[in-house]
C-alpha positions, 0 to 999 in steps of 0.5 A, a space after each residue: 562793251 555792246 551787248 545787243 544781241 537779238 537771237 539771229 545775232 544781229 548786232 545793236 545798231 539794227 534796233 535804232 535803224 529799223 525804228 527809224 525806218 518805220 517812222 519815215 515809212 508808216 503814215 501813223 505815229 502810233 506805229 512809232 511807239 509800237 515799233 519803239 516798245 516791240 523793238 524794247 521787247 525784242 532786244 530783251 528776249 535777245 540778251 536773254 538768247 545771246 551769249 554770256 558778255 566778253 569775259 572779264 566785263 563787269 556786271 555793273 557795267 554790263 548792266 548799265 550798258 543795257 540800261 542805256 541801250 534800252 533808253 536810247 531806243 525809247 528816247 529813239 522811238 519818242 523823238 521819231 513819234 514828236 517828229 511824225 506829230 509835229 509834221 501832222 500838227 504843221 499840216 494840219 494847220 496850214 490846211 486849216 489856214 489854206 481853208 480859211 483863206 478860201 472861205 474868206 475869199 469865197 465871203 468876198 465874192 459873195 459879198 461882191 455879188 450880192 451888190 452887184 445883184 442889189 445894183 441891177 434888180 434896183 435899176 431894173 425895178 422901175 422900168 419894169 413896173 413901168 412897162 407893167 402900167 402901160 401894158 394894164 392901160 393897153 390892156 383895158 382898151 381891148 375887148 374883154 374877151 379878145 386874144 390880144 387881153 390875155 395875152 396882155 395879161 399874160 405878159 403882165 404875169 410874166 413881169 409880175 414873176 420876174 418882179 419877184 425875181 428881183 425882189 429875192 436879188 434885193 432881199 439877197 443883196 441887201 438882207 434886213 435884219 430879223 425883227 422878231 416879234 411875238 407871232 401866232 402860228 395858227 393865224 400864220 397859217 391861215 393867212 398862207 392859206 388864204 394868199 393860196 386861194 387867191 389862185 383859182 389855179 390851185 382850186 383843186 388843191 386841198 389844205 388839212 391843219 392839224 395844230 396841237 395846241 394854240 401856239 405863239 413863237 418869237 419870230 420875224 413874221 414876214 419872213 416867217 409869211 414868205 418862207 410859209 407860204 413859198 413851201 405851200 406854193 411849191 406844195 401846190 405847183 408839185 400836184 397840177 391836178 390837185 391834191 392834199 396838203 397837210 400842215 401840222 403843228 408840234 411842240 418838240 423840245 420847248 420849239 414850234 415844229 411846222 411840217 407840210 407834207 403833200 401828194 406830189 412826186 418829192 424831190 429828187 435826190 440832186 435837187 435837195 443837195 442845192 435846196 438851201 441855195 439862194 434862188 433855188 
């Protein structure tokens, strides 16, 4: 009572197998269900191709053995298309899970790293402001012009750069919470501005403001002082023989847009990968 012919003669197993097959072999599941629908599609044309049933089946019978045929095929397709996405669904959540272990223990090592660099910046603090007293005193009792005072003060540079150093390790360490306040963005300015000119260094350097309107923003001043006034230093320190740095100020969408720009060479493409980074 099998009447699954397909028009080269082959007979009604072939159908099941080659769904199947392309289950095991294709990466997509969509391909399942075309497979299912084309498999459908080609046993149809086949009973239309195919010899009249062996005489004497009944119509009925022959009619519900096609019915079933065709829904074993769909039921074929739709269990090998739930077995190809629950396998995707299990996969994707084992990497999800593999990710999430990483990230946590990734969390971990950063949080046992910034202790462990609060720990030495906080021992080493001290001592260096020390060293930093006694090298002012020796330093005052040389003559004013002489080699042995600027290198002294050199050395005190020196420290103060590595005092700042930690300073960052602390800050990354232990960071503080935010306490936002109500802030100026044009007095902010100004006083990144002057903190530059405290360095004769940058004497060659000129600052262009463009402020759209007077604004006042909700933020953490000292950070907000730090982050500002680290982008003009940088700005500076990119042009040595001088330049132009421009702050502009912008209100874009209910938020304070502050853009620096400058003279100097920019970053290469390497470096703003990492700029983000803690110490970079």
């Amino acid at each position: 009572m099998t009447d699954l012919a397909l028009p080269l003669g082959v007979a009604g197993g072939v159908p099941y197998v080659a769904v199947v097959l392309l289950t095991l072999w294709s990466p997509n599941d969509q391909d399942v269900l075309l497979a299912s629908i084309g498999t459908i599609g080609l046993t149809l044309v086949g009973w239309a191709l195919s010899p009249d049933p062996v005489a004497g089946t009944p119509e009925w019978a022959v009619a519900s053995n096609r019915a079933l045929a065709v829904f074993a095929i769909a039921v074929t397709g739709g269990g090998c298309y739930r077995w190809k996405r629950s396998r995707a669904e299990v996969a994707a959540v084992r990497e999800a899970l593999f990710e999430s272990e990483r990230l946590r223990h990734e969390a971990e090592s950063i949080a046992r790293l910034g202790k462990m660099s609060a720990l030495i910046a906080h021992e080493v603090k001290n001592p260096l402001a020390g060293m930093r007293a006694a090298l002012q005193v020796l330093g005052r009792g040389m003559p004013e012009a002489s080699s042995e005072r600027r290198i002294m003060g050199e050395i005190c540079d020196r420290v103060d750069a590595l005092h700042t150093t930690l300073e960052n390790m602390l800050v990354y360490g232990r960071p503080d919470a935010a306490r936002p306040e109500r802030l100026a963005i044009r007095g902010l300015v100004n006083d990144a501005i002057a903190r530059l000119r405290e360095d004769p260094a940058h004497d060659e350097v000129a600052v262009e403001v463009h402020h759209a309107v007077d604004m006042t923003v909700v933020a953490d001043p000292q950070r907000c002082a730090a982050a500002l006034f680290n982008l003009l230093l940088n700005a500076a320190q990119a042009m040595p023989d001088g330049g132009h740095v421009r702050i502009q100020t912008t209100v874009r969408n209910g938020w304070c847009e502050l853009t620096i720009d400058d003279d100097g060479p920019g970053m290469d493409a390497a470096l703003l990968e990492t700029i983000f980074d803690p110490f970079v």
